[in-house]
NULUMPA-892491 format. One line per field, with one value per residue (C-alpha): residue in one letter; x, y, z. Coordinates in pm, whole numbers. Example, Ala and Ser with C-alpha at 12.3 -4.5 7.8 and 13.67 -1.06 7.14 Angstrom:
<nodes>
res <- A S
east <- 1230 1367
north <- -450 -106
up <- 780 714
</nodes>
This chain:
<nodes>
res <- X X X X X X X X X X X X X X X X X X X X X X X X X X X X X X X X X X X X X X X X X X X X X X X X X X X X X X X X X X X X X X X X X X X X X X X X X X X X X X X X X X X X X X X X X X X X X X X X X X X X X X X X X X X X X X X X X X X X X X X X X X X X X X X X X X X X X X X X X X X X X X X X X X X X X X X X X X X X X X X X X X X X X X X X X X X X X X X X X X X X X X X X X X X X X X X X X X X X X X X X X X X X X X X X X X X X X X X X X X X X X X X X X X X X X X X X X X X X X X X X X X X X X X X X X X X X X X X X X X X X X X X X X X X X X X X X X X X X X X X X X X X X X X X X X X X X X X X X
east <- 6135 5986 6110 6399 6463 6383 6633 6882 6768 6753 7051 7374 7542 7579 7756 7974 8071 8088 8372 8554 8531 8710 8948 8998 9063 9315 9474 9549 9629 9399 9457 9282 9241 9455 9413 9654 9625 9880 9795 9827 10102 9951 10229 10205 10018 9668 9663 9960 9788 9437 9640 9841 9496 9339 9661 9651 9243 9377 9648 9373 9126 9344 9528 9193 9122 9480 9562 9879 10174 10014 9716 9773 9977 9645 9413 9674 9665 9327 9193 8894 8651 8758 8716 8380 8257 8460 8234 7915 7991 8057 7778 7510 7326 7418 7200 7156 6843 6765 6769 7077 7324 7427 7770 7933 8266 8443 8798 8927 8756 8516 8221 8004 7745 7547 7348 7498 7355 7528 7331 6942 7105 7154 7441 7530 7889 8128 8338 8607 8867 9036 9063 9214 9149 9428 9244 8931 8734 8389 8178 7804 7541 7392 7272 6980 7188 6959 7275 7618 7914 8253 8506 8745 9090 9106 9392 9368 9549 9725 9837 9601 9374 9016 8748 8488 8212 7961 7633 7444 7056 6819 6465 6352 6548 6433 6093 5951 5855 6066 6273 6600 6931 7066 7367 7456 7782 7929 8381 8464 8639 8213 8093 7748 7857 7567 7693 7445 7252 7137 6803 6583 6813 6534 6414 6648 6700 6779 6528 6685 6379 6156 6304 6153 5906 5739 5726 5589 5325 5257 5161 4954 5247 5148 5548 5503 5216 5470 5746 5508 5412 5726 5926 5654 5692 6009 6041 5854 5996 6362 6463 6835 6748 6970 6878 6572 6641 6339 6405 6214 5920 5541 5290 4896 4603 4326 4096 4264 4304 4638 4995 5269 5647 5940 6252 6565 6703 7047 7121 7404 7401 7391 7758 7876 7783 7426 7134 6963 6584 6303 5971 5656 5502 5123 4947 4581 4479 4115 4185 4511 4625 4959 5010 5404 5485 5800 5917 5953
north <- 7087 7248 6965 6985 7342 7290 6949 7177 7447 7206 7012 7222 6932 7060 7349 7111 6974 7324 7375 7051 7110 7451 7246 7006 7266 7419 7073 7036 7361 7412 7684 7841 7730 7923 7899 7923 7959 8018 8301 8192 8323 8654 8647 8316 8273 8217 7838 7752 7923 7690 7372 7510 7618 7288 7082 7289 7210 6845 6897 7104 6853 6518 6676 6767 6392 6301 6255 6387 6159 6329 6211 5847 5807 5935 5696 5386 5452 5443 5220 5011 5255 5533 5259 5203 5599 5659 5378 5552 5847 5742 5513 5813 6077 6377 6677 7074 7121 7372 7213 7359 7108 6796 6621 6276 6137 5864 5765 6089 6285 6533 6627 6920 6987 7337 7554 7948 8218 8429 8710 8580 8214 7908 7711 7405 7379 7115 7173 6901 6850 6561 6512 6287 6250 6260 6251 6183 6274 6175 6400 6277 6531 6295 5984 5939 5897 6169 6394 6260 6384 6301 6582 6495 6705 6646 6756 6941 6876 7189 7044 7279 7133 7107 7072 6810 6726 6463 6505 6189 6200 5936 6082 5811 5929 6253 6261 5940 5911 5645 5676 5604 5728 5959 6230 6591 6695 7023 7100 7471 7301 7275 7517 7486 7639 7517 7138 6837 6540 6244 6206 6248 5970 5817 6016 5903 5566 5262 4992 4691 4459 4708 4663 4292 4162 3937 4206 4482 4194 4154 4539 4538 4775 5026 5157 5517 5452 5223 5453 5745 5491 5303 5697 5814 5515 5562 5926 5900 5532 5452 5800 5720 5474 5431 5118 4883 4515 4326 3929 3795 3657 3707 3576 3608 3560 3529 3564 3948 4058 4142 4010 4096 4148 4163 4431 4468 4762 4908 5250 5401 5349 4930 4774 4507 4239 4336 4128 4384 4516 4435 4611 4399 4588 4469 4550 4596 4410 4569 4866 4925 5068 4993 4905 4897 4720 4657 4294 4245
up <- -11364 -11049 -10865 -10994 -10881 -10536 -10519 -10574 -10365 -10062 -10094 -10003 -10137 -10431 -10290 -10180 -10548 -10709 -10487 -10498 -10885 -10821 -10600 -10881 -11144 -10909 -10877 -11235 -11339 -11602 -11838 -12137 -12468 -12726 -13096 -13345 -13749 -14030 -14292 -14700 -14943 -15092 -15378 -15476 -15836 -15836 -15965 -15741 -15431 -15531 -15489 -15180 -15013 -15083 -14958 -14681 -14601 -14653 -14386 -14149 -14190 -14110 -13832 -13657 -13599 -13588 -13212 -13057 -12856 -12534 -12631 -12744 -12400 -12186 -12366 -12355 -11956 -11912 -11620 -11707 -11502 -11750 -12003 -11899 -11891 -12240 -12382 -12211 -12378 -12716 -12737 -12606 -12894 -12774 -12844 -12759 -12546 -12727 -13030 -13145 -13237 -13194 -13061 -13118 -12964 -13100 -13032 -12905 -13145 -13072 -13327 -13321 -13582 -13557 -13732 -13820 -13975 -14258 -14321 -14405 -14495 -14227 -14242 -14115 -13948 -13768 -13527 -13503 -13248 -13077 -12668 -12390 -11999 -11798 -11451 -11342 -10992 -10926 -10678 -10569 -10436 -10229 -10029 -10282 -10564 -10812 -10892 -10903 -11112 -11294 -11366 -11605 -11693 -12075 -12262 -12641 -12959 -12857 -12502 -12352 -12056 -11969 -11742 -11887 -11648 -11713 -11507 -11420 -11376 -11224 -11275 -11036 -10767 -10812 -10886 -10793 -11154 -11356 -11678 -11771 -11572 -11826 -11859 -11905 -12061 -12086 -12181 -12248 -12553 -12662 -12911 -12767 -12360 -12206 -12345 -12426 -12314 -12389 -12240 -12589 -12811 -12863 -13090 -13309 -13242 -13486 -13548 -13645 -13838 -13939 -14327 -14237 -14459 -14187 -13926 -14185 -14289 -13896 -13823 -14163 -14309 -14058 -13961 -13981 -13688 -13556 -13502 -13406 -13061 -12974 -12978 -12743 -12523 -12508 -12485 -12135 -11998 -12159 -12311 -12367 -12585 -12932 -13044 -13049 -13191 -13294 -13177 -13526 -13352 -13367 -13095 -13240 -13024 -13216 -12940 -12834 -13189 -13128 -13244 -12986 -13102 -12901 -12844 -12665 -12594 -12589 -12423 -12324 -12003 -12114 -11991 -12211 -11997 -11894 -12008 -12265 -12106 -12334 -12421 -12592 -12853 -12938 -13237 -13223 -13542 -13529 -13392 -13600 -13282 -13094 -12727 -12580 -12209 -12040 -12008 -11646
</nodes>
């Protein structure tokens, strides 16, 4: 993090993008978000205003991930680089740093889940609303390519618009120390203002094969120890990870005590037509203990 800290302090750069994002803000006349919300009938009967009030949640609740004309006309125009960063986005795990909340996007429709407290109780809320970009500028801090930044203008279900910047991180580039690439994301249409990223997804991410009877039988059953290695591997080499597919084969040297199985992994920073990256998980059979290496 201290390294971090003095990147920025070094690199005027960054100055550089804070204003163009001004500039760019300027350029499409953003304005602020205004919400709207219709009052219930007072003097209508008490069973009548039950069914009104839970048409109306109906109503509220489809037209939140209902997109408007605006909105279906941005997305049908998007170019295939906007393609390509839409698809980033909605196939990352977006989470507070703080351990907040969490956010998902998925065709137009934003997603925030968050906790709130109501007196000594915690709830759990969503915030649901539906987006489009209608430009896009990309700024980069750099020549080393550590920092480098989108800005999109989004557009609301209320035709307001919105600055949506996506931050992109290479820890190698920064550090010298290597992990995945991974991205920041912050919209004033966010509950959470200091937005999300997607650099701890694999904390969460889905195993396909585990359920396996051959590959429980080849880690003696052992899959909470299993999961507790391969996240920590992860966490520190390919943290964006969402998914881990195991390819259904088991190499056993006799001689090593070990058996070695064999994952891809998908991420979200994975374009359709990359070759998925791979990671060879060994399993100590007298140790019990587990051993994870990238393929190279």
């Amino acid at each position: 993090m201290d390294k971090f800290v003095e990147f920025l302090k070094n690199n005027t750069a960054v100055v550089a993008v804070a204003a163009g994002i001004v500039l760019f803000i300027a350029m499409n006349g953003i304005t602020s978000c205004v919400a709207k919300g219709n009052g219930g009938d007072a003097d209508s009967p008490a069973i009548e205003q039950k069914s009104e009030q839970a048409s109306q949640k109906k109503k509220t609740s489809d037209s939140k991930t209902e997109l408007t004309e605006r909105q279906r006309s941005a997305i049908k125009d998007y170019n295939q680089a906007t393609k390509q960063t839409v698809e980033q986005i909605e196939k990352s795990k977006w989470a507070a740093s703080d351990g907040s909340g969490s956010l998902t996007i998925k065709d137009g429709v934003i997603t925030e889940t968050y906790g709130d407290a109501d007196g000594s109780a915690k709830k759990t809320k969503k915030k649901v609303q539906t987006f489009a970009i209608t430009a896009v500028d990309s700024l980069t801090a750099d020549q080393t390519g550590a920092l480098s930044w989108e800005v999109f203008s989004v557009v609301d279900a209320e035709g307001n618009d919105h600055i949506m910047t996506l931050t992109r991180v290479d820890p190698a580039a920064l550090t010298g120390e290597g992990n995945d690439t991974y991205f920041e994301l912050k919209c004033d249409m966010f509950h959470n203002e200091n937005g999300y990223s997607n650099n701890r997804s694999a904390e969460s991410a889905k195993i396909n094969g585990i359920d396996d009877k051959n590959f429980k039988q080849a880690i003696d059953g052992r899959t909470k120890e299993f999961k507790r290695s391969v996240t920590e591997y992860l966490l520190a080499n390919h943290s964006t990870t969402t998914e881990l597919t195991w390819d259904g084969t088991v190499i056993e040297n006799f001689a090593e005590s070990t058996r070695t199985l064999t994952f891809s992994i998908e991420n979200a920073t994975n374009a359709a037509e990359d070759s998925l990256p791979s990671i060879l998980v060994i399993y100590h059979t007298d140790t019990h203990e587990f051993e994870e290496v990238d393929v190279q």
